[in-house]
C-alpha positions as CSV (number, residue, x, y, z in Angstrom):
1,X,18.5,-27.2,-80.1
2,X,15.8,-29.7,-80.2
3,X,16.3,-33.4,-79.8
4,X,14.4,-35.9,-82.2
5,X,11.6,-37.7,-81.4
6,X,13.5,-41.3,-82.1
7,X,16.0,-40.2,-79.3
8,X,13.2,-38.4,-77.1
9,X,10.8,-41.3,-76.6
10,X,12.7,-44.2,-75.6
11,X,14.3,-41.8,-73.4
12,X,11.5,-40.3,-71.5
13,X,9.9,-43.8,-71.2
14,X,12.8,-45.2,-69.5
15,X,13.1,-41.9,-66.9
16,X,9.5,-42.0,-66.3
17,X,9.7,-45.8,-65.7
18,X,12.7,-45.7,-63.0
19,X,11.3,-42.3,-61.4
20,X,7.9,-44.1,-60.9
21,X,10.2,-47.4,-59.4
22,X,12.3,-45.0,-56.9
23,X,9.4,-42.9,-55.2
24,X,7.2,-45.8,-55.2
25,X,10.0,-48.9,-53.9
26,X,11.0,-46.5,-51.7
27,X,7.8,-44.5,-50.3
28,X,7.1,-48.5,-49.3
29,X,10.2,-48.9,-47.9
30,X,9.4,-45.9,-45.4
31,X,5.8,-47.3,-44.8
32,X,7.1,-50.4,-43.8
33,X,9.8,-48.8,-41.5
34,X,7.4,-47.0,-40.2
35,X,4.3,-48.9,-39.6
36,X,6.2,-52.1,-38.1
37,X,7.0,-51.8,-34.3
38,X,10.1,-54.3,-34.6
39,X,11.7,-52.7,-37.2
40,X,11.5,-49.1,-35.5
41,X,15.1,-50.2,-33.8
42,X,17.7,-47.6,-33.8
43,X,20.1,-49.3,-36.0
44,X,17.9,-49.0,-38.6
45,X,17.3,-45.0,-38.7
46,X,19.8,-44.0,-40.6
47,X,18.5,-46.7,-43.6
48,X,15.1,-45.0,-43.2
49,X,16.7,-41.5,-43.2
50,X,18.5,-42.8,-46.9
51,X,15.3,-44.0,-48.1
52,X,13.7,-40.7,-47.6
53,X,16.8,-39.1,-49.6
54,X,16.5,-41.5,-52.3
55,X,12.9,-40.9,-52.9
56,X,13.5,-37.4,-53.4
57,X,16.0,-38.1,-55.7
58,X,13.7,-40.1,-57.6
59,X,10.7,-37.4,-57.0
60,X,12.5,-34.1,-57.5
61,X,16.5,-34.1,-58.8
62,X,15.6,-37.1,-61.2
63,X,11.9,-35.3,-62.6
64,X,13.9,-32.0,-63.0
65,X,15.9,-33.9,-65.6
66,X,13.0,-35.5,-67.2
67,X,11.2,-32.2,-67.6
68,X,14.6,-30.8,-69.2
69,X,14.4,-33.6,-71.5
70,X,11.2,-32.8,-72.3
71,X,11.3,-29.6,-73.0
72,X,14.6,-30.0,-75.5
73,X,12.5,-31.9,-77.8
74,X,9.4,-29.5,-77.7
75,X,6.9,-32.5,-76.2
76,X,6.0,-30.0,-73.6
77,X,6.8,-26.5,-72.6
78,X,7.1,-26.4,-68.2
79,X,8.6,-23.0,-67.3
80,X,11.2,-23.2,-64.3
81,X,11.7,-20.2,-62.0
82,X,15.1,-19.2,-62.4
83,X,18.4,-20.5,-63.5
84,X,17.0,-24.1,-64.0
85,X,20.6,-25.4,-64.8
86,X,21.9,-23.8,-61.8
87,X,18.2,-25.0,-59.9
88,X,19.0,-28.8,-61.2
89,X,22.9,-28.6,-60.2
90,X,22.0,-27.3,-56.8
91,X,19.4,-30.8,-56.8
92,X,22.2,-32.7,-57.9
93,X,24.2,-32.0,-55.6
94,X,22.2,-31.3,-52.2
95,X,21.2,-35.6,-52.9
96,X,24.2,-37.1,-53.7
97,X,26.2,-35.3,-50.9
98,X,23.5,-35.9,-48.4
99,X,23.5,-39.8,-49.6
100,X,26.7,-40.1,-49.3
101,X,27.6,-38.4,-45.9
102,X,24.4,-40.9,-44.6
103,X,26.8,-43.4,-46.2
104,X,29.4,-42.5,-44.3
105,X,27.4,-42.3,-41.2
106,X,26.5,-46.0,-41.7
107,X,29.6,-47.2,-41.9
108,X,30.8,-45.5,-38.9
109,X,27.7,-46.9,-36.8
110,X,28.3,-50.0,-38.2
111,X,31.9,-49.8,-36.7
112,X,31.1,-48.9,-33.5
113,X,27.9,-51.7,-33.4
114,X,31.0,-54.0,-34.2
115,X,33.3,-52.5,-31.5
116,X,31.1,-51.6,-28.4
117,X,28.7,-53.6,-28.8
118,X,26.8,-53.6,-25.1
119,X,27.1,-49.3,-25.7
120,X,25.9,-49.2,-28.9
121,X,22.4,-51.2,-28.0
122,X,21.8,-47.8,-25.3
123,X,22.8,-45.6,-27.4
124,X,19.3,-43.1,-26.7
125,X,16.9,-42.3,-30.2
126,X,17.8,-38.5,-29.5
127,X,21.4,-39.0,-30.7
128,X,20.2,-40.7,-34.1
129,X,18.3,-37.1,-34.6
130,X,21.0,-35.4,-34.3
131,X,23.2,-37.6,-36.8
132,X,20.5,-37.5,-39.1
133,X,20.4,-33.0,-38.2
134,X,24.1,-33.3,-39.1
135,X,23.6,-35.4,-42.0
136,X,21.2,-33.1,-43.8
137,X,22.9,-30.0,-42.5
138,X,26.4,-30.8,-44.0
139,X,24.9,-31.4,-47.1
140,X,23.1,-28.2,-47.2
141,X,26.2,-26.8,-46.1
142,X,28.6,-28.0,-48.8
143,X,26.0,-27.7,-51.8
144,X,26.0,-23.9,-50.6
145,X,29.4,-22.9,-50.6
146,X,29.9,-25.0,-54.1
147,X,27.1,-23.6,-56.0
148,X,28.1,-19.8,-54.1
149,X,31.6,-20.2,-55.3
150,X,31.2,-20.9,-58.9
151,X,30.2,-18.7,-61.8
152,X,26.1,-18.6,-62.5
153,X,26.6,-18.7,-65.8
154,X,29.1,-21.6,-65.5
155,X,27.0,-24.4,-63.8
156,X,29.3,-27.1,-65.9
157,X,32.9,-25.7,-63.8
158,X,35.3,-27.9,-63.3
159,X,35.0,-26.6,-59.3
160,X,32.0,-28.3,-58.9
161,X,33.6,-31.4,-59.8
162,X,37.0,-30.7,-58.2
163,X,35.1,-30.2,-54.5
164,X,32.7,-32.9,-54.9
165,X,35.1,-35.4,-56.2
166,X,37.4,-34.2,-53.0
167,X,34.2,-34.4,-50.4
168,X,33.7,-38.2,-52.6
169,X,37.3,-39.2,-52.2
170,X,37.6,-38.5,-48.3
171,X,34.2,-40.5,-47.6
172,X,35.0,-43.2,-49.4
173,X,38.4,-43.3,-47.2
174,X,36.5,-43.2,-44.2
175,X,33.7,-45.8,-45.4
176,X,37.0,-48.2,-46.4
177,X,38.5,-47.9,-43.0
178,X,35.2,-48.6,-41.2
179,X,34.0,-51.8,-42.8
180,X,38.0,-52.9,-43.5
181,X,38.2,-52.5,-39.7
182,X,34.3,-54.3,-39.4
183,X,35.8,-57.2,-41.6
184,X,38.8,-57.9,-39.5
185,X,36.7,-57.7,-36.1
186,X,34.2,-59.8,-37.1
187,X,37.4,-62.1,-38.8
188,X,38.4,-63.0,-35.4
189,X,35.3,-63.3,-33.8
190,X,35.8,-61.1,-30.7
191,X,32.2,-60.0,-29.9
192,X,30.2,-59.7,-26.7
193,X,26.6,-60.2,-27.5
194,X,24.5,-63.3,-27.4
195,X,24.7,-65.1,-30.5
196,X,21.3,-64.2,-32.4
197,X,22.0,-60.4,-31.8
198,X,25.6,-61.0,-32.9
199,X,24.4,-62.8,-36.2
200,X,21.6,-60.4,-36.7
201,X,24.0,-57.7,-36.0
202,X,26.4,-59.1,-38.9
203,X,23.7,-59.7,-41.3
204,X,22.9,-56.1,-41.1
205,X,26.5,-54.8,-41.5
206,X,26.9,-56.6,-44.6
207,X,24.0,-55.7,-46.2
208,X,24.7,-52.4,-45.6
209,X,28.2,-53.1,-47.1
210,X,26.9,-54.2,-49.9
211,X,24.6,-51.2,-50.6
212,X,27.6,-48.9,-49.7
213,X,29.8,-50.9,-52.8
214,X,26.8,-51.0,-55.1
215,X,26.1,-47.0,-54.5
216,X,29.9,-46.4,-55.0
217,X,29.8,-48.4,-58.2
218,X,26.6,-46.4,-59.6
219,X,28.0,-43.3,-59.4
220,X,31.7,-44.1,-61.1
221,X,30.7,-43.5,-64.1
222,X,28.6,-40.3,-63.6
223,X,31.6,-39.0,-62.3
224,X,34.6,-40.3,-63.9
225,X,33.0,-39.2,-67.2
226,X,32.2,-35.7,-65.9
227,X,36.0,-35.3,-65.1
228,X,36.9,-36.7,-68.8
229,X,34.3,-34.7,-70.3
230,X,35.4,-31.2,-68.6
231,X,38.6,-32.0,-67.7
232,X,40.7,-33.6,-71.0
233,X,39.4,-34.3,-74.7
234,X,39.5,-38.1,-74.0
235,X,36.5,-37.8,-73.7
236,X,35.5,-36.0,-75.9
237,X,36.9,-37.7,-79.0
238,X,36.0,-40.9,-77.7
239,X,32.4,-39.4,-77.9
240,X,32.7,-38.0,-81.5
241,X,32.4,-41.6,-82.5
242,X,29.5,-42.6,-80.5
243,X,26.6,-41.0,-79.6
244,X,27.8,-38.4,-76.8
245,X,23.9,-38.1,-75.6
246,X,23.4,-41.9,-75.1
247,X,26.0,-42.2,-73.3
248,X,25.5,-39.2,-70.4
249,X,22.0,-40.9,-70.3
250,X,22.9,-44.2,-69.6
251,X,25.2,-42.7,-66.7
252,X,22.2,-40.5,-65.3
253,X,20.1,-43.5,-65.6
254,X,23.1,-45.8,-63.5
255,X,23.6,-42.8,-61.4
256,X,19.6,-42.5,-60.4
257,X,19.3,-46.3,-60.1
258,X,21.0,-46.5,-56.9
259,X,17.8,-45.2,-55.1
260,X,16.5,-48.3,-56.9
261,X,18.2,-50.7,-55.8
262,X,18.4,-49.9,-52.1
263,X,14.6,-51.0,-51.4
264,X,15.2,-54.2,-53.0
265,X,18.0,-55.0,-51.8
266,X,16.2,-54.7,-48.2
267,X,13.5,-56.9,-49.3
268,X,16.5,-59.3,-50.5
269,X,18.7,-59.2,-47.4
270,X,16.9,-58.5,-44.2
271,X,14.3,-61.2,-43.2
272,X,12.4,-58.5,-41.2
273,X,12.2,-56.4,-43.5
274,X,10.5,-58.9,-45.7
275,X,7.9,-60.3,-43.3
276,X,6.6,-57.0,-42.3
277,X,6.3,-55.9,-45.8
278,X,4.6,-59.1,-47.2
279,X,2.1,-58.7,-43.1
280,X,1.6,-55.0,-44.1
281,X,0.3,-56.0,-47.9
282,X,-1.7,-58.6,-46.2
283,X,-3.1,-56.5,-44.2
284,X,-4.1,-53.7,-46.5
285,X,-5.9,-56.5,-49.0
286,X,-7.7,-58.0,-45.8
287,X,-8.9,-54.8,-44.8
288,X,-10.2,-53.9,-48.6
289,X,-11.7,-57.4,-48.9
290,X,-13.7,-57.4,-45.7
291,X,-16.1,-54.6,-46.3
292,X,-17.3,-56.5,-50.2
293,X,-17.9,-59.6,-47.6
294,X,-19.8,-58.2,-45.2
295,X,-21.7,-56.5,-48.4
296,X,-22.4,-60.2,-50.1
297,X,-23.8,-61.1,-46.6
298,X,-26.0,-58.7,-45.7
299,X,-27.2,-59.0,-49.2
300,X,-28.0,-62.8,-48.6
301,X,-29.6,-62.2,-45.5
């Protein structure tokens, strides 16, 4: 059934304007990771690793949606090889279990950066690529045996949201413990470092707490109104007197903006992170800039 223009439009502009936001915010983020010598540290792999997953949110799960949309109200026509309901579930969830199991990963290096301090400053680069192997592997993994255990035809199952809100519930157990455990360490103060690595060291546990709440956040109502949705006719009657379409927009759109907000909050939160972005820009305008001088000079000479 096609969807009118009046609802189209505003709908595709807003997609278009946060998928443009994601891969670009976060395609900088990686540049800056990458490109700045003091911010290659270990502790900060796993952030890169979750800016790399939310700018493929952004470039592929997210655009798959926006070419859906699209297509429903006859703006375009882009065929999809396949199944592309099954092809933007399997997207779906590949990035949002990946995300959060690097979530989870963060928390628990977090914990033991709190804990063992002296050991976790030698723990070697190689073990950070195999985190990161694991990472991307168990999300693989998991997306697999979902999408292979419920019907083709059937892509909206309540499985799907049984086993991912079951893989959710456990992490977010696990991501509880390890910064309630963070918060009471750091309460009383027993740590082992010198004092600018331990208040460095803090600073970047609770930024990364706050990203972790934030994410969380995002992606409650994406899910709790799934469960509603499929689950009971709260939902659904509830819907029957707004407008049911709005509304699973607006929790895309929330769900989506998590890989938006993680970039900025960087820029917000970690010093570093700012200076090297702001010396990298600076850089990149002085190099553009100098050949138009030496242009202007040889041009007076």
């Amino acid at each position: 059934m096609a969807l009118p223009k009046s609802v189209c439009i505003p709908m595709l502009a807003i997609q278009m304007t946060e998928i443009v936001l994601i891969v670009m915010l976060n395609f900088i983020t990686i540049l800056v990771f990458t490109k700045t010598s003091f911010l290659r540290r270990r502790s900060l792999y796993l952030v890169l690793n979750l800016a790399v997953i939310d700018m493929l949110v952004g470039g592929l799960s997210e655009t798959n949606i926006f070419l859906k949309i699209g297509n429903l109200c006859h703006i375009w026509k882009v065929p999809v090889p396949g199944n592309d309901e099954r092809n933007l579930c399997t997207l779906h969830l590949l990035f949002v279990i990946a995300s959060v199991t690097n979530l989870v990963a963060i928390s628990i290096e977090r914990m033991h950066a709190t804990f063992r301090p002296l050991r976790h400053r030698f723990i070697k680069k190689r073990t950070y690529s195999v985190i990161i192997t694991v990472i991307w592997a168990t999300a693989a993994s998991l997306t697999t045996a979902i999408v292979l255990t419920t019907d083709p035809d059937d892509t909206e199952s309540l499985l799907i949201y049984y086993e991912l809100n079951s893989f959710n519930g456990i992490s977010l157990l696990v991501i509880c413990a390890c910064y309630a455990s963070i918060a009471i360490k750091v309460h009383r103060g027993l740590h082992l470092l010198p004092h600018g690595a331990v208040s460095r060291e803090r600073k970047l546990s609770k930024t990364l707490f706050i990203l972790t709440v934030v994410s969380l956040l995002m992606w409650l109502p994406f899910t709790i109104g799934s469960f509603l949705q499929f689950s009971t006719d709260i939902l659904t009657s509830f819907l029957i007197k707004t407008r049911e379409l709005w509304f699973n927009f607006v929790c895309i759109v929330l769900l989506y903006a998590n890989s938006l907000f993680n970039p900025t909050l960087y820029a917000f939160r970690l010093p570093d992170f700012r200076r090297a972005m702001i010396s990298l820009f600076c850089r990149a305008r002085q190099r553009r800039f100098v050949p138009v001088l030496n242009q202007n000079v040889m041009h007076r000479v």
